[in-house]
C-alpha positions as a printed Julia matrix, in Angstrom:
262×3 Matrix{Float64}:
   2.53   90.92   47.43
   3.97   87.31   47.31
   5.02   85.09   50.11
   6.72   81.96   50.52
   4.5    78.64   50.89
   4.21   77.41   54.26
   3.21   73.69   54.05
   2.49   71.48   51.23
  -1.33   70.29   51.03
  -2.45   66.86   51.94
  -5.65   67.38   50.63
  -7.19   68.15   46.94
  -9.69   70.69   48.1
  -6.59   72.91   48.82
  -5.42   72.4    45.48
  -8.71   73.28   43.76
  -8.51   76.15   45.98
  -5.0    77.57   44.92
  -5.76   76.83   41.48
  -9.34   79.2    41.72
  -7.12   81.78   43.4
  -4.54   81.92   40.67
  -7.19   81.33   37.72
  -9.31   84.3    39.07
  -7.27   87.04   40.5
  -3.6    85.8    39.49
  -2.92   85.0    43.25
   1.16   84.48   43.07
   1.51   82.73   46.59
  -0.85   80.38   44.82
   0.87   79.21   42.23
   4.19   79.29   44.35
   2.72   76.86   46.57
   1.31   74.65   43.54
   4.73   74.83   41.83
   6.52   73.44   45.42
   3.9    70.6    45.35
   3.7    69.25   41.68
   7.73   69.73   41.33
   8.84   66.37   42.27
   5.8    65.67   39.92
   7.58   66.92   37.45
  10.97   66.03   38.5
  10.05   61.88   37.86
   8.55   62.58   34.68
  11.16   64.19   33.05
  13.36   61.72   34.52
  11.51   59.14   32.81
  12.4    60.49   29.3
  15.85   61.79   30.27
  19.03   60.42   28.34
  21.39   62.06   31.41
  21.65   64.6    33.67
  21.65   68.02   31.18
  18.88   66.41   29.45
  16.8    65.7    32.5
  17.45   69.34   33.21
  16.25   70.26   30.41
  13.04   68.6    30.62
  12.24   69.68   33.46
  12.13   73.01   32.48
   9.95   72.4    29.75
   7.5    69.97   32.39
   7.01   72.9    34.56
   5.82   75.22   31.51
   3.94   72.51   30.77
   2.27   72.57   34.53
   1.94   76.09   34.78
  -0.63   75.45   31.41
  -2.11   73.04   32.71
  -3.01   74.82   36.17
  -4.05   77.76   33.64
  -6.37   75.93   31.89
  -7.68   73.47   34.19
 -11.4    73.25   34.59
 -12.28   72.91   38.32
 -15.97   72.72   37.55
 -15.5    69.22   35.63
 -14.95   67.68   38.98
 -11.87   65.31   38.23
  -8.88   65.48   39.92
  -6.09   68.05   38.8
  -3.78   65.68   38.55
  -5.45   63.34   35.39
  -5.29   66.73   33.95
  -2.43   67.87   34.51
   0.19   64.67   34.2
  -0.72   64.31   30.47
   0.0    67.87   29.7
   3.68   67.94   31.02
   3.62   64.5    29.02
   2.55   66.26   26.08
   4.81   69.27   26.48
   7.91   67.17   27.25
   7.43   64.89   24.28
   6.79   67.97   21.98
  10.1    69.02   22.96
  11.95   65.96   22.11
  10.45   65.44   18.84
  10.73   68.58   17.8
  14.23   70.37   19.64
  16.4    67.83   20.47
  17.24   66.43   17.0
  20.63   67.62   15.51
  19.5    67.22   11.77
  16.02   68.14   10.64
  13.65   65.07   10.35
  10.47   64.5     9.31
   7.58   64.71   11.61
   6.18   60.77   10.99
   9.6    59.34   11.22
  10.34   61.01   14.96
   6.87   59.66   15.73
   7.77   56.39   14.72
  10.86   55.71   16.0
   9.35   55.49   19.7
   6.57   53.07   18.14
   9.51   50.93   16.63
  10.9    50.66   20.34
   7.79   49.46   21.79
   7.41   46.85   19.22
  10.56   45.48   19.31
  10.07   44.91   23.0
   6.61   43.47   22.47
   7.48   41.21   19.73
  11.05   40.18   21.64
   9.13   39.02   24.52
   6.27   37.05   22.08
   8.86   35.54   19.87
  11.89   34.67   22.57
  14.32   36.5    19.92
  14.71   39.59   17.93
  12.49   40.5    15.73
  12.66   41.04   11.98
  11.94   44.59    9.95
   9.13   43.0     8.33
   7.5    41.66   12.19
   7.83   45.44   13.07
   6.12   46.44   10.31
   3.46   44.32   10.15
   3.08   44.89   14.12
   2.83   48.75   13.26
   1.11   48.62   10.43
   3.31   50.73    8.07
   6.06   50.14    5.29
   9.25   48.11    5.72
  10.68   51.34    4.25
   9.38   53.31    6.22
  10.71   51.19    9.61
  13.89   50.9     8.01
  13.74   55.06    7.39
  12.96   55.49   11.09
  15.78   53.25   12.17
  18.14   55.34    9.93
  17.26   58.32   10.72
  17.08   57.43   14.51
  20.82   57.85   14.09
  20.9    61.83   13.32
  19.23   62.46   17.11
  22.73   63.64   17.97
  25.99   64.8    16.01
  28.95   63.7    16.37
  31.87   66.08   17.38
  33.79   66.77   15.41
  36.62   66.27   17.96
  35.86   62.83   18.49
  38.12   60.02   17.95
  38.05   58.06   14.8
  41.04   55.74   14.37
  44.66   55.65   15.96
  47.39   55.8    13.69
  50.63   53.15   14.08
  52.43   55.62   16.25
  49.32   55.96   18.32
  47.9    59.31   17.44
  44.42   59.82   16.99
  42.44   60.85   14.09
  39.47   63.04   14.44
  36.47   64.06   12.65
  37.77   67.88   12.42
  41.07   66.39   10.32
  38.85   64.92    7.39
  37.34   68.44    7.37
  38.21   70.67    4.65
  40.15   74.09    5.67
  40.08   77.58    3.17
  43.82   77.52    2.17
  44.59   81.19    2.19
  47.82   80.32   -0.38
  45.91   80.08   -3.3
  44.53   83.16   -2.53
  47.94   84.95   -1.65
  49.64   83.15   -4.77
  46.35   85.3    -7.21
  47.71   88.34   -6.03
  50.99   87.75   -5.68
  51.11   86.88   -9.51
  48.4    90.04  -10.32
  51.23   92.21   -8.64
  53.44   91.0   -11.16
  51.71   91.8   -13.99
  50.31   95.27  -13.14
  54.39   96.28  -12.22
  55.09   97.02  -15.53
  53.48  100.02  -15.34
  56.19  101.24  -13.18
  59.13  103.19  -13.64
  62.78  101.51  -12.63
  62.96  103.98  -10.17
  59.07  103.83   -8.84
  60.1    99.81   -8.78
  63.15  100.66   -6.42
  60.97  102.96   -4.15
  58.68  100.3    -3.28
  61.36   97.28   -2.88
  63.12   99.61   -0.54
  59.92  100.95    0.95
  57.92   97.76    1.53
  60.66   94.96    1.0
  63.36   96.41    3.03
  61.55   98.1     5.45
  63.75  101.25    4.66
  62.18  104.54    5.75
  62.0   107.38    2.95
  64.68  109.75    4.06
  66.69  105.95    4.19
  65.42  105.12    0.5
  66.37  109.08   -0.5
  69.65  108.56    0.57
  70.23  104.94   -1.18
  68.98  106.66   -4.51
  70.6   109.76   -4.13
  67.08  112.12   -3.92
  65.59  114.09   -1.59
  62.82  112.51    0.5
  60.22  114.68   -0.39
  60.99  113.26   -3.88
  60.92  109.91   -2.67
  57.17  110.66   -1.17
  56.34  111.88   -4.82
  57.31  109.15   -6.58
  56.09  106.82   -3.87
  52.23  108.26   -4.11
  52.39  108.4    -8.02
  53.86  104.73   -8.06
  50.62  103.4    -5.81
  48.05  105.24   -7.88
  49.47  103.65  -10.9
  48.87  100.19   -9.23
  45.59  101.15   -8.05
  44.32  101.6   -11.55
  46.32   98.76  -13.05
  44.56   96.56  -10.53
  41.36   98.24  -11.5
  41.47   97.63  -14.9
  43.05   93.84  -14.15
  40.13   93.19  -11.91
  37.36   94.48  -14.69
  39.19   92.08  -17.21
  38.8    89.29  -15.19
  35.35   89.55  -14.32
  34.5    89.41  -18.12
């Protein structure tokens, strides 16, 4: 049965001792109480590669999986400290994440590992040259391609979409256009005008009387026993004609369709 920690150790021999007790027989207070002391831990790291608050959130969540491997898997018998072990393994984990789940386009594995090299030697070579540097400074610094620093830089861009709701440009009565309005829509006319004009064409099959069922029937909104009296039938007739003047359609459409597809 679990319990709560009581008090945060001071010392590392308690730590190699929660982390025997959780390797060997799975001890939950254990790992509760090395969770409560390695969480601010984890809290600064992920902080450290954090672009805002969600994100930081984020990566914290993936630091503490990356703890609770690293208090799996730590060997207490080496005799270092946990924590050389375990700060490069939330490291690892947390930059796994970013490289490979936080980019909104797909992008090739040597051109996320690059970008964060391109970073590092701008820095470098802005402090050693007292001004920006150039693409072909980077590259030479990195040892890789001007292409391929120019590629990284590009594609550096695609970490995030845009919405699609965002603001573009303000027109001269100050409305704003957005991303969404370039966006092409389905018109659904076209696709009402095809049958619209197939309807046409497969009428002819109909009687002048079928034809004045269904203009009454679906035009007018007229009920049968309404239409019956307008054309001077009964409205049982006026159900007749109305089924035999759909089935027609049905297999004028039919036939219409199979020409078509031809």
């Amino acid at each position: 049965m679990s319990t709560k920690p009581q008090q945060l150790p001071n010392s590392k021999d308690d730590v190699i001792l929660w982390i025997k007790q959780y390797q060997e027989n799975e001890l939950e207070e254990a790992q509760i109480k090395l969770v409560e002391h390695y969480k601010p831990l984890v809290q600064t790291l992920s902080r450290k590669f954090s672009r805002g608050p969600e994100h930081a959130e984020d990566l914290f969540q993936v630091g503490m999986l990356g703890l609770l491997g690293a208090i799996r898997r730590f060997d207490v018998s080496v005799g270092k400290s946990f924590e050389s072990f375990a700060i490069p393994t939330v490291i690892g984990e947390i930059k796994r994440y970013i490289r490979d789940k936080t980019w909104s386009v797909h992008v090739p594995r040597r051109i996320k590992e690059l970008g964060p090299k391109i970073k590092k030697a701008v820095d470098q070579l802005t402090n050693e040259l007292q001004r920006s540097p150039k693409v072909e400074e980077i590259a030479e610094l990195l040892n890789v391609s001007v292409e391929e620093v120019l590629e990284a830089m590009e594609m550096g861009r695609s970490y995030q979409a845009l919405s699609v709701d965002r603001p573009l440009e303000a027109d001269q009565e100050g409305g704003e256009s957005t991303l969404l309005d370039l966006v092409g829509r389905k018109e659904k006319g076209y696709e009402q005008t095809d049958q619209r004009m197939l309807l046409e064409k497969v009428f002819s099959v109909l009687s002048e009387r079928e034809r004045n069922i269904l203009q009454l029937t679906y035009y007018e909104n007229l009920s049968q026993k309404e239409t019956g009296e307008r054309l001077g039938i009964s409205q049982m007739h006026v159900s007749r004609l109305l089924r035999r003047a759909l089935q027609k359609l049905r297999e004028a459409i039919h036939v219409k369709s199979t020409e078509c597809l031809k």
